[in-house]
C-alpha positions as CSV (number, residue, x, y, z in Angstrom):
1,X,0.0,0.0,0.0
2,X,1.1,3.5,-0.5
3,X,0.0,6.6,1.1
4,X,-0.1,9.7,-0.8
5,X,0.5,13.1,1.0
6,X,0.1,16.3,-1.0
7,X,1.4,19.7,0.2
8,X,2.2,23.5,-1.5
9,X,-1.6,24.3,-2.3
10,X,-2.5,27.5,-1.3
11,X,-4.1,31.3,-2.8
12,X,-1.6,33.0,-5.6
13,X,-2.6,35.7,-7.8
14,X,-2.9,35.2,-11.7
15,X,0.3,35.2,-13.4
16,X,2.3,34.1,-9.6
17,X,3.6,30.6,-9.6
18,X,2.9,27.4,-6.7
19,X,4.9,24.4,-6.8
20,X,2.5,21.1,-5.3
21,X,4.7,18.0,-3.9
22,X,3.2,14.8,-3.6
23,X,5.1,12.4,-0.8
24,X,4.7,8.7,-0.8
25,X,5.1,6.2,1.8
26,X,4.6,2.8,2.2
27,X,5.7,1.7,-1.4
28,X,8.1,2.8,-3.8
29,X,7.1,4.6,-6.8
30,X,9.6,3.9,-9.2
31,X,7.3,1.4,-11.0
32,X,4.2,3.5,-10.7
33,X,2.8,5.9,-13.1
34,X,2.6,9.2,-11.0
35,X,-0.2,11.6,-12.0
36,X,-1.5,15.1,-11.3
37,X,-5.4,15.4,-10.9
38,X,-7.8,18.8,-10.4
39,X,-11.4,19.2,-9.6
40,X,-12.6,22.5,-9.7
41,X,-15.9,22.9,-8.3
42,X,-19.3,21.6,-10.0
43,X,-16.4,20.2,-12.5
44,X,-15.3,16.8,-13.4
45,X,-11.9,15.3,-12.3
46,X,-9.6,15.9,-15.2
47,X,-5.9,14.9,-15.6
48,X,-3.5,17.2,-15.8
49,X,-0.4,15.4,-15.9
50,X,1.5,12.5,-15.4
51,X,5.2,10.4,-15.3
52,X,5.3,7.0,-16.0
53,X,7.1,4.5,-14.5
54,X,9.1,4.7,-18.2
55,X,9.5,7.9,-18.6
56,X,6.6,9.3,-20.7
57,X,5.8,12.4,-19.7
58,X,2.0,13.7,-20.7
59,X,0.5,17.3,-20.3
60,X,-3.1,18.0,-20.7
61,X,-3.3,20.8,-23.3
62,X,-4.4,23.7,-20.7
63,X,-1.1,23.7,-19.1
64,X,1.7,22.9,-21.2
65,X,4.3,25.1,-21.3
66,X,2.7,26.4,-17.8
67,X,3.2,23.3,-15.8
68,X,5.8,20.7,-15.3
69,X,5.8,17.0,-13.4
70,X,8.8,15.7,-11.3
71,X,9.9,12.7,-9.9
72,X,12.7,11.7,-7.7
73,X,11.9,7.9,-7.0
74,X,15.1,8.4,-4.6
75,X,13.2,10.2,-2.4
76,X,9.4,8.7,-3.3
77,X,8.1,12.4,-4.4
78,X,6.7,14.3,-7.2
79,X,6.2,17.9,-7.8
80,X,4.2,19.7,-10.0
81,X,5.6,23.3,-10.9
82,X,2.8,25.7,-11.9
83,X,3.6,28.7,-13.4
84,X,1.8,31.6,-15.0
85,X,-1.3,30.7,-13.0
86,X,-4.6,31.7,-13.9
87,X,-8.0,31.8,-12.3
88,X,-9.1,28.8,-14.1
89,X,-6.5,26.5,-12.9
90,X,-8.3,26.9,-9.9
91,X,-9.3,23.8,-7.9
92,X,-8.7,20.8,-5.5
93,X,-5.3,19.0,-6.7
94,X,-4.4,15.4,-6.7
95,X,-1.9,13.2,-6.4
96,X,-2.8,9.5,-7.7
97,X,-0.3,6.2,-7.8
98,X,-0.7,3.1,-10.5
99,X,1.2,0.4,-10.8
100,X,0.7,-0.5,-14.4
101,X,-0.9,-3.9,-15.1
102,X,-2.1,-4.6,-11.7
103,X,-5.0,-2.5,-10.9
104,X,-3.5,-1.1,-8.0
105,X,-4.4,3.0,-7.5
106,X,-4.1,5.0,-5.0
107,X,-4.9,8.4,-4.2
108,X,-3.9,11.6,-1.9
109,X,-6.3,13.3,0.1
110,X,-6.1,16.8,-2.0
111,X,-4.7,20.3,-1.3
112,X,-6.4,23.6,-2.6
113,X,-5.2,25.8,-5.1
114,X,-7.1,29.0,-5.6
115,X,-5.9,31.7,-8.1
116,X,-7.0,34.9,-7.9
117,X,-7.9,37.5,-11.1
């Protein structure tokens, strides 16, 4: 099992920058797919990035060249660096764990990111 704890939410004005860390425990994810989730309110979960366990790297369309995904499997983390925030990338953020081919998810508990126009 691995427990996911997300940290660095928080209010930022349009244009400022946050950086979100995800820390796991209980597992190693270096053969995990580590993603990025957001649910803004009365909005669907949507993905908004992820690092597989082979290197692929994937952006949702919204943020790339704004956002960027980091692992250190050393240390069990990843980050996600958002920059040039705007109100819309306002919502609840997750962190989420697979372990291809098994079925085995997990998720963090969330950590708010508000941006203000």
């Amino acid at each position: 099992q691995v427990q996911l704890v997300e940290s660095g939410g928080g209010l930022v004005q349009a244009g400022g920058s946050l950086r979100l860390s995800c820390a796991a425990s209980g597992s190693t994810i270096s053969d995990m797919t580590m993603s990025w989730y957001r649910q803004a309110p009365g909005q669907q979960l949507e993905l908004v990035a992820f690092s597989s366990n082979d290197g692929r790297l994937y952006y949702e369309e919204v943020v790339k060249g704004r956002f960027m995904i980091s692992r250190d499997n050393g240390k069990n983390t990843v980050d996600l660096q958002m920059n040039s925030l705007k109100p819309e990338d306002t919502a609840v953020y997750y962190c989420h764990a697979e372990r291809p081919f098994t079925g085995y998810t997990s998720w963090g508990q969330g950590t708010q990111v508000t941006v203000s126009s």
